[in-house]
C-alpha positions in Angstrom: -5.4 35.5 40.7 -7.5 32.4 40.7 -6.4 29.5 38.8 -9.3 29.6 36.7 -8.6 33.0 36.2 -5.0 32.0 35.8 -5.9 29.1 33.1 -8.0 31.8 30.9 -5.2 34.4 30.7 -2.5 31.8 29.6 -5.3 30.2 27.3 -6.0 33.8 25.6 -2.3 34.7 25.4 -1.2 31.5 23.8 -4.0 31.4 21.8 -2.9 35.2 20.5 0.1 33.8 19.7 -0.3 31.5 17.1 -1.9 33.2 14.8 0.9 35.2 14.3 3.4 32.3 14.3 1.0 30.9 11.7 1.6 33.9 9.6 5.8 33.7 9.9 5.2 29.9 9.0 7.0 28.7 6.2 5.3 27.3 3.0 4.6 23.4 3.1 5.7 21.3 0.4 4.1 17.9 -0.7 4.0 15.2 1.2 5.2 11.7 -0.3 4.3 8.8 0.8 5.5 8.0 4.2 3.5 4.6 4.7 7.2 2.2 4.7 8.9 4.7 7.0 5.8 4.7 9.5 6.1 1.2 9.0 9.2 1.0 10.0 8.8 3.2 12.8 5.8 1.1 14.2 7.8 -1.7 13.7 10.4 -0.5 16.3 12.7 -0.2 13.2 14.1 3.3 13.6 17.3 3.0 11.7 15.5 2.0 8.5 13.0 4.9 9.3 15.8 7.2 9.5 17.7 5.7 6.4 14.0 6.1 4.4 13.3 9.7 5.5 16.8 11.5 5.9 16.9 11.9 2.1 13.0 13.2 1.8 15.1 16.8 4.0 16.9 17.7 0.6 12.9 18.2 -1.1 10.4 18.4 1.2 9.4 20.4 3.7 6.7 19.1 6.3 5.9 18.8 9.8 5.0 15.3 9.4 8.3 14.6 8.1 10.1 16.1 10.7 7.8 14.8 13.3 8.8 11.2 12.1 12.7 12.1 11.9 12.3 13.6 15.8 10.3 10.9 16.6 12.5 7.9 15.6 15.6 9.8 16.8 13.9 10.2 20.3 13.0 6.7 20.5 17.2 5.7 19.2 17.7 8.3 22.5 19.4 10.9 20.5 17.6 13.9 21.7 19.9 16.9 20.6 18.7 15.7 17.2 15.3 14.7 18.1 14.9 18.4 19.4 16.2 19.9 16.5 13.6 18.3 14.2 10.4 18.4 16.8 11.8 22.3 16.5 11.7 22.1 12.4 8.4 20.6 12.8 6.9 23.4 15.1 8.4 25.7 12.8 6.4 24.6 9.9 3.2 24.1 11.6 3.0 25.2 15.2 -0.1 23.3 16.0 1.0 20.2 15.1 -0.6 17.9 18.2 1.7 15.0 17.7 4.9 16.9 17.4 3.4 19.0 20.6 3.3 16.0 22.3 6.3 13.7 21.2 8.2 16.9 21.8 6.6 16.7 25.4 7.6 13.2 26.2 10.9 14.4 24.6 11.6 17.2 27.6 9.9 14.2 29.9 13.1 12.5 28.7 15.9 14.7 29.6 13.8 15.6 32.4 12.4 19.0 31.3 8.7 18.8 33.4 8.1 22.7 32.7 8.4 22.4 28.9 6.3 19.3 29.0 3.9 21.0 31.5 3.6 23.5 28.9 3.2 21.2 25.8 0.3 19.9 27.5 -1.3 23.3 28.0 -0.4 24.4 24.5 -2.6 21.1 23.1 -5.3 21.2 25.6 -5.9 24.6 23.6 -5.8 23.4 20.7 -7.9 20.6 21.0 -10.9 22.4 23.3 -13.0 22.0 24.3 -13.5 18.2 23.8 -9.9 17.3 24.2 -7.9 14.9 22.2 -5.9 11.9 21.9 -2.6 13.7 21.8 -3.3 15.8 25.4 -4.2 12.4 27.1 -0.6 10.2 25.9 1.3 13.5 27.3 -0.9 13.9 30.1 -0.3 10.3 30.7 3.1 10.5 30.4 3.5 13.3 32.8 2.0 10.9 35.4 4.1 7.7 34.5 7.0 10.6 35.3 5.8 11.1 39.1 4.1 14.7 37.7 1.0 15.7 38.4 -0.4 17.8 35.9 -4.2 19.4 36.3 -6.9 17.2 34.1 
């Protein structure tokens, strides 16, 4: 099989799939505002982050929440618990490009290049066919890891 041929089968059978992970996707809740937490992230400040949006777990339930949790928690190099929450993430939205690709420098991290590999396919999909920001970082990331993963 060609790898065109290849890219088009994996393409149709992932893009199958998420319909019907859409369906099994739990209900959303409201989303506060997160502006001081992502703040705090961007500020490099991921223990105040993590003090900010721990709480929010007890009453809301969103991607971007859990995307931010993961997402500090990777950066403080705790990834058993930034996995568990890029997982909770997917779970409540399992398009979520950033959580797709944070998750993929995540398995770039503990060295994982398959599940990254596959991350990257995953938002490539999702963001054909004029790409996207989040496919580029991960793709980029892949590289800066010695990977070279097709364009």
């Amino acid at each position: 099989m060609g790898a065109a041929l290849r890219s088009a089968a994996l393409a149709a059978m992932l893009l199958a799939a998420l319909p019907a992970a859409a369906m099994d996707t739990a209900p959303s809740t409201d989303l506060p505002d997160l502006s001081q937490s992502r703040a705090a992230i961007y500020a490099g400040d991921y223990e105040r982050a993590l003090a900010q949006l721990m709480p929010l777990t007890a009453t809301v339930r969103h991607a971007d929440l859990y995307n931010l949790i993961a997402f500090a928690n990777r950066n403080l190099k705790r990834y058993d618990e930034a996995a568990r929450w890029y997982k909770e993430a997917l779970y409540y939205d399992p398009a979520h490009r950033p959580a797709l690709e944070y998750q993929g420098e995540l398995f770039i991290a503990i060295g994982d290049f398959k599940k990254a590999e596959k991350n990257l396919e995953l938002i490539r999909l999702l963001c054909y066919p004029k790409g996207c920001e989040e496919a580029d970082k991960l793709r980029d990331a892949l590289r800066a890891a010695g990977r070279n993963p097709a364009s």
